[in-house]
PyMOL commands that place a pseudoatom at each C-alpha (Angstrom):
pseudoatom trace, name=CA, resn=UNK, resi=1, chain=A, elem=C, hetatm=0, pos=[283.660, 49.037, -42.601]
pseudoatom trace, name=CA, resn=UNK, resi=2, chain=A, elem=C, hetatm=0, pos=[285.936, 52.125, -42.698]
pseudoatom trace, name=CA, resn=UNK, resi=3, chain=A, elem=C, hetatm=0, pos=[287.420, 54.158, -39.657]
pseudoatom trace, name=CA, resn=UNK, resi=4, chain=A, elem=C, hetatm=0, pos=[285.225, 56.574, -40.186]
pseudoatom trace, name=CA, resn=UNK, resi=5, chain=A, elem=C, hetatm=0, pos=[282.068, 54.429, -39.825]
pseudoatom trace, name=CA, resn=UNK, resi=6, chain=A, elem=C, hetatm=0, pos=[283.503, 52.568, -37.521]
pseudoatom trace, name=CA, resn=UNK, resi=7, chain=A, elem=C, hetatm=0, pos=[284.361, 56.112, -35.334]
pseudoatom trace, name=CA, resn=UNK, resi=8, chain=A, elem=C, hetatm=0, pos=[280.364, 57.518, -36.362]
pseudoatom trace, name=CA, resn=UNK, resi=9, chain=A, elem=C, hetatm=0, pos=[278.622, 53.935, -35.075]
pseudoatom trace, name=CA, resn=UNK, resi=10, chain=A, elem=C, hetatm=0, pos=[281.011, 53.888, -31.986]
pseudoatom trace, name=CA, resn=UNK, resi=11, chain=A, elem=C, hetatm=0, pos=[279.957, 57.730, -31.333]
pseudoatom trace, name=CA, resn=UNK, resi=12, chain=A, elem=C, hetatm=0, pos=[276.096, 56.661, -31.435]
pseudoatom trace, name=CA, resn=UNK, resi=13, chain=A, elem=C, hetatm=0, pos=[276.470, 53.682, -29.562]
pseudoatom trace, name=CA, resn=UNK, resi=14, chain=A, elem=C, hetatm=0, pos=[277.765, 55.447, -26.703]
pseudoatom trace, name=CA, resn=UNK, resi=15, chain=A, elem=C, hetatm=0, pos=[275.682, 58.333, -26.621]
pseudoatom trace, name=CA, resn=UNK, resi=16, chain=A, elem=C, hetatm=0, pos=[272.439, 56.208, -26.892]
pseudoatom trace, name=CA, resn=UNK, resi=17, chain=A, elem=C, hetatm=0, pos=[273.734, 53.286, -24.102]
pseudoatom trace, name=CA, resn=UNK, resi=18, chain=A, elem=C, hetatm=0, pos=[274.437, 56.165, -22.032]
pseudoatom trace, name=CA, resn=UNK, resi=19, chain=A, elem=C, hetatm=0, pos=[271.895, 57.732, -22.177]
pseudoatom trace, name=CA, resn=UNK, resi=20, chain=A, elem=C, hetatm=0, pos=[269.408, 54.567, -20.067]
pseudoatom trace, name=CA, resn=UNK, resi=21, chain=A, elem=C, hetatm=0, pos=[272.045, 53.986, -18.254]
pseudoatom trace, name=CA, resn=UNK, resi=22, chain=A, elem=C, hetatm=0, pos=[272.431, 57.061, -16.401]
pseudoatom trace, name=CA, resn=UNK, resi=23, chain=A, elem=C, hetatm=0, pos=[268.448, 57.056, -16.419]
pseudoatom trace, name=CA, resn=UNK, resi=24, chain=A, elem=C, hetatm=0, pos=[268.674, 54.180, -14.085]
pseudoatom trace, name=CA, resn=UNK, resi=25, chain=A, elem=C, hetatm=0, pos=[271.266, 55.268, -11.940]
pseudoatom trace, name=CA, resn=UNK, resi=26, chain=A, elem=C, hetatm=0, pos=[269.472, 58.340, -10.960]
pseudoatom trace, name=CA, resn=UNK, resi=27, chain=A, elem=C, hetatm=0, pos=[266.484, 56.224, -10.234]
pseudoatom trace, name=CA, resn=UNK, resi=28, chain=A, elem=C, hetatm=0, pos=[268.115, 53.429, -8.296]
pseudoatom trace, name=CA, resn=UNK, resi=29, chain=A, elem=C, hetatm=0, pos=[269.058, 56.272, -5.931]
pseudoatom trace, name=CA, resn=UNK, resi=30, chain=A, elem=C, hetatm=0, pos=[265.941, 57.461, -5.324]
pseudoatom trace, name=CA, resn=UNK, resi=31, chain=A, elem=C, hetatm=0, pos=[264.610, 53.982, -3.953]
pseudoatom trace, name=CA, resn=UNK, resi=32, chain=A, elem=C, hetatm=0, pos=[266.032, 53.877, -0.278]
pseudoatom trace, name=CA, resn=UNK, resi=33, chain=A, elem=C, hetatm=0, pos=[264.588, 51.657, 2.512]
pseudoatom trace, name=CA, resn=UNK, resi=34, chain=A, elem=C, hetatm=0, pos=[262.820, 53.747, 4.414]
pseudoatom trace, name=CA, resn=UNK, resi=35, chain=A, elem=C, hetatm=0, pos=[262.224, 53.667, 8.536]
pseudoatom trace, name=CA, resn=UNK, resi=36, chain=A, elem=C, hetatm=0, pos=[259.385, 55.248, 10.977]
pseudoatom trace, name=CA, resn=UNK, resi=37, chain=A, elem=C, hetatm=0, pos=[262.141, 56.516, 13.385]
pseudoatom trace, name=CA, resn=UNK, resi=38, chain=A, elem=C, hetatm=0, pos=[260.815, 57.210, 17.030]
pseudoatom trace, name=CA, resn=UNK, resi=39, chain=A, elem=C, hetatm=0, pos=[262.370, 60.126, 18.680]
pseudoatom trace, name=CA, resn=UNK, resi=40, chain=A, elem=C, hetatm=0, pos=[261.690, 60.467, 22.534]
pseudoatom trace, name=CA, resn=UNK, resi=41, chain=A, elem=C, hetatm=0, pos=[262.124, 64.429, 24.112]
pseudoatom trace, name=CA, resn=UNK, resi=42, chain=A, elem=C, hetatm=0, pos=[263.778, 63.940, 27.557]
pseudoatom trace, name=CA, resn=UNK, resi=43, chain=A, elem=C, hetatm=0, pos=[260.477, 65.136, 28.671]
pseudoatom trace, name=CA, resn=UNK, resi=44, chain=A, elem=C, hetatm=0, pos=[259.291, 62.096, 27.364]
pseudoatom trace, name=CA, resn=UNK, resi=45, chain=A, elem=C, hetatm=0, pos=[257.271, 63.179, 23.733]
pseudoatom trace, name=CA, resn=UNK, resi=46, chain=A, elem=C, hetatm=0, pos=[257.434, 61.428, 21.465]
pseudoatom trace, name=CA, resn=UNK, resi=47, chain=A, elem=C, hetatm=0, pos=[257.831, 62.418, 17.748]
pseudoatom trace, name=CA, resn=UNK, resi=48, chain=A, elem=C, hetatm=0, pos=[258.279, 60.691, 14.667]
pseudoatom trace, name=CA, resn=UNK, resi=49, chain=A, elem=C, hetatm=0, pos=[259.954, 60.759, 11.292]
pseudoatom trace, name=CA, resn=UNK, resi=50, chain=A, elem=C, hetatm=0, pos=[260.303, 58.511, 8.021]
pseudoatom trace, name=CA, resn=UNK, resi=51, chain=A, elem=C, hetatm=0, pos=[263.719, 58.237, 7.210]
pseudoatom trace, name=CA, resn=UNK, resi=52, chain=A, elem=C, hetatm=0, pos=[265.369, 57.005, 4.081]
pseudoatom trace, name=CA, resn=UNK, resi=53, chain=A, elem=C, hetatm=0, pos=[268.428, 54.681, 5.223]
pseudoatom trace, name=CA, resn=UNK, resi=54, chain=A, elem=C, hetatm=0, pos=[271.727, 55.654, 3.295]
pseudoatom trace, name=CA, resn=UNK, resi=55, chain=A, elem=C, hetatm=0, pos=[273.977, 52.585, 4.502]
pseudoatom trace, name=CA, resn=UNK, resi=56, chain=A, elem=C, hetatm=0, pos=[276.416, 52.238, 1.638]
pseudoatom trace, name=CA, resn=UNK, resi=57, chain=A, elem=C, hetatm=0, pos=[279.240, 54.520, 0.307]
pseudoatom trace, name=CA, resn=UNK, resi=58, chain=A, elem=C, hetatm=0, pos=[277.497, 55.409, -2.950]
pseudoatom trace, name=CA, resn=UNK, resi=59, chain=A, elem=C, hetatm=0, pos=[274.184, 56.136, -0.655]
pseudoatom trace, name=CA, resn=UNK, resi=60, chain=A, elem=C, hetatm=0, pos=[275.973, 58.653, 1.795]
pseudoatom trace, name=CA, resn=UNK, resi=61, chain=A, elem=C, hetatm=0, pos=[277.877, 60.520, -0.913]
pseudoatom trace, name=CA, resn=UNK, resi=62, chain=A, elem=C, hetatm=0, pos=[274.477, 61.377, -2.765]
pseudoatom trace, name=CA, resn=UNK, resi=63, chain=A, elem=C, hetatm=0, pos=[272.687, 61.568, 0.207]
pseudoatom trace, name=CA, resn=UNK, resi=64, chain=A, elem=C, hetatm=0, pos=[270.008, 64.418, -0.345]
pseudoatom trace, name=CA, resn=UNK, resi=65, chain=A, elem=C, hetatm=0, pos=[271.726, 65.928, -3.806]
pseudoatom trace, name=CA, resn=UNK, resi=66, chain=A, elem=C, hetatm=0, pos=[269.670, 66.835, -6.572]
pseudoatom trace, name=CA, resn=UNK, resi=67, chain=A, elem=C, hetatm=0, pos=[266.425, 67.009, -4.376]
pseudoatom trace, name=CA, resn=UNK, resi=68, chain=A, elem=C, hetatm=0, pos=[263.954, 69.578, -5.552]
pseudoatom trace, name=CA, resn=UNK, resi=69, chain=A, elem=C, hetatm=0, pos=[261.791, 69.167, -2.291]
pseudoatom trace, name=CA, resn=UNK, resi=70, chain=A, elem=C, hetatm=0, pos=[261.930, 67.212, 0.991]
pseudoatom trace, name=CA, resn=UNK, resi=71, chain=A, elem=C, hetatm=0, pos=[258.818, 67.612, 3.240]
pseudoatom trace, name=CA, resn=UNK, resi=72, chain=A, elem=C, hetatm=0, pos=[258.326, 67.838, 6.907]
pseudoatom trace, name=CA, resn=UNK, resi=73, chain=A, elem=C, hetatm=0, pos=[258.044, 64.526, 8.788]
pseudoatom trace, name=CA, resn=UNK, resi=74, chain=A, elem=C, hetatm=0, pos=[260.831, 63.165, 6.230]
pseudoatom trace, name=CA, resn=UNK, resi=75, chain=A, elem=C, hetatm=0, pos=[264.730, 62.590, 5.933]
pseudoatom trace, name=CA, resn=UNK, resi=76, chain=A, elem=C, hetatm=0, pos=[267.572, 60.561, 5.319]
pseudoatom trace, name=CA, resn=UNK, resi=77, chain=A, elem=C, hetatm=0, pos=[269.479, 58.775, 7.690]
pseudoatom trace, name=CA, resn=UNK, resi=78, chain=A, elem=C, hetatm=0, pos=[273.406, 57.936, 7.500]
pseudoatom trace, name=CA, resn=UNK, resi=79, chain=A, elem=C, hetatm=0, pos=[274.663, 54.952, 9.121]
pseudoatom trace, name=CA, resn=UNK, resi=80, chain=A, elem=C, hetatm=0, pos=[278.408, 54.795, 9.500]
pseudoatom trace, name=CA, resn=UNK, resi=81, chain=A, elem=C, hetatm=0, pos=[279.794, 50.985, 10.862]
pseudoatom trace, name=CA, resn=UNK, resi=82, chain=A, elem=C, hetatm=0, pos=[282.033, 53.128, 13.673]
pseudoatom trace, name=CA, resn=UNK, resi=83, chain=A, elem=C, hetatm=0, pos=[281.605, 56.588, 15.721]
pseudoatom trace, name=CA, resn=UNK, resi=84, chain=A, elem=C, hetatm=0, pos=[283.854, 59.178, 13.894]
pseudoatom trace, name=CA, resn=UNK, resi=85, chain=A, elem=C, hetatm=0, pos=[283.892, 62.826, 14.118]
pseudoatom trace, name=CA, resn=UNK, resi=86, chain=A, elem=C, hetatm=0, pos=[281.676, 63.223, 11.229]
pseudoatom trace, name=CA, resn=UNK, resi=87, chain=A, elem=C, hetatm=0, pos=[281.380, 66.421, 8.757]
pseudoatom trace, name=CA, resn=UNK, resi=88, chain=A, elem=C, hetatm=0, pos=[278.567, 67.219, 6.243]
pseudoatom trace, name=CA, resn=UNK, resi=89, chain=A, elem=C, hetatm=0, pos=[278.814, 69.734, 3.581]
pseudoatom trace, name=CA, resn=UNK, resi=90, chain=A, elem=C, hetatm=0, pos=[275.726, 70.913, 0.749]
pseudoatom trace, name=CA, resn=UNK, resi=91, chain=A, elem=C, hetatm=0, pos=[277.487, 70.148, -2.237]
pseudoatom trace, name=CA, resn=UNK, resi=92, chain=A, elem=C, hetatm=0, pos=[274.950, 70.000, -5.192]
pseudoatom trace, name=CA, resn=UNK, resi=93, chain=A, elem=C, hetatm=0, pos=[271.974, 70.197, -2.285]
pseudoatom trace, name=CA, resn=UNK, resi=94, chain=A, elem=C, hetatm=0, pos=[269.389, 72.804, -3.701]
pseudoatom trace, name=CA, resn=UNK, resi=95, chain=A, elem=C, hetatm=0, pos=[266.847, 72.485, -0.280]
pseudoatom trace, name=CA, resn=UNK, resi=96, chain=A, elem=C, hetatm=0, pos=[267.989, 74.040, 3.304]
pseudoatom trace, name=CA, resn=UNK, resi=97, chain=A, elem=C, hetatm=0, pos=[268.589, 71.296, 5.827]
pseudoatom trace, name=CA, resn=UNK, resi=98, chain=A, elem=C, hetatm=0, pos=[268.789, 70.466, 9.723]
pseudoatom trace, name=CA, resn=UNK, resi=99, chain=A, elem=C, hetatm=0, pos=[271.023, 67.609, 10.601]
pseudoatom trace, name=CA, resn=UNK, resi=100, chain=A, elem=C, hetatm=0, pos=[271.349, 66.041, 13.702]
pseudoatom trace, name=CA, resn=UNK, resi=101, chain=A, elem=C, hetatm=0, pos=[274.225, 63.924, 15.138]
pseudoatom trace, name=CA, resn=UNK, resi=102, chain=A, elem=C, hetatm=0, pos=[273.213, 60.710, 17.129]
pseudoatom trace, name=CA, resn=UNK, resi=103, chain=A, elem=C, hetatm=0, pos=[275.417, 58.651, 18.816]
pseudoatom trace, name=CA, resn=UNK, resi=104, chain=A, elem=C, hetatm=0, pos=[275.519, 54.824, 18.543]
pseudoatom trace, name=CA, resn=UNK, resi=105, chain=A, elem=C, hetatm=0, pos=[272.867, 54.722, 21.268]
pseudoatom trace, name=CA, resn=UNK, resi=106, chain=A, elem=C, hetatm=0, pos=[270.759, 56.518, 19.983]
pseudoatom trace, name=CA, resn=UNK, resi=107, chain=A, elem=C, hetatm=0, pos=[270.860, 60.162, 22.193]
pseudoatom trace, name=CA, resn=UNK, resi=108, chain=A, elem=C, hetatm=0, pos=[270.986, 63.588, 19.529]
pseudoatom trace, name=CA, resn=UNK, resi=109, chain=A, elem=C, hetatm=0, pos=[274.760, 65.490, 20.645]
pseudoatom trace, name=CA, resn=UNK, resi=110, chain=A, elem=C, hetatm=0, pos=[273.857, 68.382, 18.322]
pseudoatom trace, name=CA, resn=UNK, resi=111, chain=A, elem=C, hetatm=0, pos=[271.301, 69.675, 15.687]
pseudoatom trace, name=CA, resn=UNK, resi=112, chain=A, elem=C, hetatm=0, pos=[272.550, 72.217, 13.256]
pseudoatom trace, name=CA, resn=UNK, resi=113, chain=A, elem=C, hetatm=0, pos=[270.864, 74.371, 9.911]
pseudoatom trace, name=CA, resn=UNK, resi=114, chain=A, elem=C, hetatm=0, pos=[272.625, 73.955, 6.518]
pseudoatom trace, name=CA, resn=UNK, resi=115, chain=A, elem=C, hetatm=0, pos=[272.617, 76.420, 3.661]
pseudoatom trace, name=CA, resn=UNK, resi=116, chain=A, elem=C, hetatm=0, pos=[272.021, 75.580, 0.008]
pseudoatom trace, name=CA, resn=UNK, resi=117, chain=A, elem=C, hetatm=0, pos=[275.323, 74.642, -1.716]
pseudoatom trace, name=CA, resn=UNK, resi=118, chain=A, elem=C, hetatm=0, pos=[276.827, 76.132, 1.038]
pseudoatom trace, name=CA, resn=UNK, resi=119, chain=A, elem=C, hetatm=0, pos=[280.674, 73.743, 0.913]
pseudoatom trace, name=CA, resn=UNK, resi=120, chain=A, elem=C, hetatm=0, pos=[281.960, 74.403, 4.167]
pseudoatom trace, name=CA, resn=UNK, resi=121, chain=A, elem=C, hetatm=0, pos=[281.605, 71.371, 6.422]
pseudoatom trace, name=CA, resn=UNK, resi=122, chain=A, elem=C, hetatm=0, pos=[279.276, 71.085, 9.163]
pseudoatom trace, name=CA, resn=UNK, resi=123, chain=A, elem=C, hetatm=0, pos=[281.438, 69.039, 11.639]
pseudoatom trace, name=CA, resn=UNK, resi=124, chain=A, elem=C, hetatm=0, pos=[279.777, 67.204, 15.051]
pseudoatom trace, name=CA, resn=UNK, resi=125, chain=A, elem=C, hetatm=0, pos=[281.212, 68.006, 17.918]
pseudoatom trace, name=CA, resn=UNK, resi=126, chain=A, elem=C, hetatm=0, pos=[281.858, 64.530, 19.115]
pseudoatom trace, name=CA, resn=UNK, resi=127, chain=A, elem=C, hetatm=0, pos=[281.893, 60.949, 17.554]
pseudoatom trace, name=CA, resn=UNK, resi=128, chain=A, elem=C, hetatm=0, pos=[278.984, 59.841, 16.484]
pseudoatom trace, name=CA, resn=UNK, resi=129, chain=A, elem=C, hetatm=0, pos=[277.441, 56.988, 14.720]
pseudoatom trace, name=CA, resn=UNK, resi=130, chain=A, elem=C, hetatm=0, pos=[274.342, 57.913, 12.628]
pseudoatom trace, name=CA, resn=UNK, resi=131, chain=A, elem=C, hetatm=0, pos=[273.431, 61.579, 11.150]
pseudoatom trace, name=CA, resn=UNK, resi=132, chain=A, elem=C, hetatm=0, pos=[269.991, 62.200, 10.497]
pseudoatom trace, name=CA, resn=UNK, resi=133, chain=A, elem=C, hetatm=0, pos=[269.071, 65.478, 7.824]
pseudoatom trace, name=CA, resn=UNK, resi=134, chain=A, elem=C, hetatm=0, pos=[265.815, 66.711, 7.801]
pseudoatom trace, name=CA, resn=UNK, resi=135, chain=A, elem=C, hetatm=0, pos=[263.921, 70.045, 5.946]
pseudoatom trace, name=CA, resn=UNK, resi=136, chain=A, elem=C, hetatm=0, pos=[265.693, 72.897, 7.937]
pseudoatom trace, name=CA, resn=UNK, resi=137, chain=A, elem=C, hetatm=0, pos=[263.937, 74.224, 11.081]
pseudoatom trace, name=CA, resn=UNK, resi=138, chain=A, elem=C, hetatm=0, pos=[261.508, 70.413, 11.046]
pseudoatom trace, name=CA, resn=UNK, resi=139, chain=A, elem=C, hetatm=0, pos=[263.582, 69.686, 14.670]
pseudoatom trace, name=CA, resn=UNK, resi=140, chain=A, elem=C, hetatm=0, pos=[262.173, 73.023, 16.079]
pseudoatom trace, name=CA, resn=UNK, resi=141, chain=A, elem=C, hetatm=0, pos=[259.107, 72.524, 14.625]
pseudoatom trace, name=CA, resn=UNK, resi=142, chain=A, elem=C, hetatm=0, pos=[258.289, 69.316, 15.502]
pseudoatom trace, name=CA, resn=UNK, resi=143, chain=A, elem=C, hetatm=0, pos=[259.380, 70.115, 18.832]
pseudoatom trace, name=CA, resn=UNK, resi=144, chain=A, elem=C, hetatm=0, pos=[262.619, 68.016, 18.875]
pseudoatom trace, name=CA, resn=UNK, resi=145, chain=A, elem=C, hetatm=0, pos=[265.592, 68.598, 21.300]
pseudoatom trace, name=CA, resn=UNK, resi=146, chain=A, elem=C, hetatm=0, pos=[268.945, 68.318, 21.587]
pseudoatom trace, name=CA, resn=UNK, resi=147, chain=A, elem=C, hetatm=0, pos=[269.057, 65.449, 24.246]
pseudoatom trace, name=CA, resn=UNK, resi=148, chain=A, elem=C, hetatm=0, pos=[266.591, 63.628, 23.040]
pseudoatom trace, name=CA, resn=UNK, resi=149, chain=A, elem=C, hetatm=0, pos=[266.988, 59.973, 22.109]
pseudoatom trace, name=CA, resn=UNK, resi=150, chain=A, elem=C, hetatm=0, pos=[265.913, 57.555, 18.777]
pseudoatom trace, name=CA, resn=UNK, resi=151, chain=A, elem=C, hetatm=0, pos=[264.100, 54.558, 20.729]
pseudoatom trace, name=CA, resn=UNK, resi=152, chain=A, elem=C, hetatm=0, pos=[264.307, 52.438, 17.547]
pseudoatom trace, name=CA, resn=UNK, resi=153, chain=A, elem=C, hetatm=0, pos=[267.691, 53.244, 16.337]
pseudoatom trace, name=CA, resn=UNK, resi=154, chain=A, elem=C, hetatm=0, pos=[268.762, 49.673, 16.597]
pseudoatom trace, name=CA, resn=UNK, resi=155, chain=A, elem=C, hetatm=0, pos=[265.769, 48.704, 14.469]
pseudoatom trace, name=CA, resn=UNK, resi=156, chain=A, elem=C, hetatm=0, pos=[267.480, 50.134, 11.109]
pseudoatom trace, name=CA, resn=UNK, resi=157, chain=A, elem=C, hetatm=0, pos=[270.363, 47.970, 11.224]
pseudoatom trace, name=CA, resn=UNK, resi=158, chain=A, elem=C, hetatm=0, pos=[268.340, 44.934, 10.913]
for i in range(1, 158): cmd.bond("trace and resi %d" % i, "trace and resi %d" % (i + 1))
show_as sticks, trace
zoom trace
């Protein structure tokens, strides 16, 4: 076979194995666990949310990118292995979000509203363990407050 056939057949082969490839990587990260996360007001409420778990590197970096729509009642949660100061930004993230940072017990330190694409970080304003996004303004409107505590968060790491 000459170079140049050789060059063509390797310049297909590519472009068609790549091609499924990718096709499945998008998909595999769309299929998270998901969790019924019980949040308790301190005035004792309770409210709940389905949460996607994002656990691994790969998970966390993607996190919400990409989405086209996220509805009420839904998010994704992050689970880091450690409390760290942690910092979000809304690269390649198309839908407005509200994230909230929850320490490794469990209690919400903060809940803050992120803008489309917006790159600056959104930073927590103490170490945390677990940061839970959610369609912006769904804390307010469910009636979530800062304070309040995930009764279950020990549940997701099983």
């Amino acid at each position: 076979m000459s170079v140049f056939k050789k060059t063509i057949f390797l310049i297909f082969s590519f472009i068609f194995l790549k091609i499924p490839l990718f096709a499945e990587y998008k998909t595999a990260q769309n299929v998270l666990k998901t969790k019924i996360l019980t949040i308790q007001n301190p005035d004792g409420e309770k409210i709940y949310v389905e949460a996607e778990i994002a656990r691994t590197g790969e998970e966390k970096e993607r996190g919400l990118m990409f989405r086209k729509k996220l509805e009420d009642g839904k998010g994704m949660l992050f689970i880091y292995d450690y409390d760290l100061r942690m910092s979000f930004w809304m690269k390649n993230t198309i839908i407005p979000l509200s994230i909230a940072y929850i320490t490794k017990n469990g209690a919400i330190t903060g809940i803050f509203d992120m803008e489309p694409l917006r790159l600056s970080p959104v930073r927590s304003t103490r170490a945390v363990r677990y940061a839970l996004e959610v369609p912006q303004g769904w804390f307010d409107r469910a009636g979530v407050k800062e304070n309040a505590v995930f009764l279950n968060i020990e549940d997701v790491l099983k």
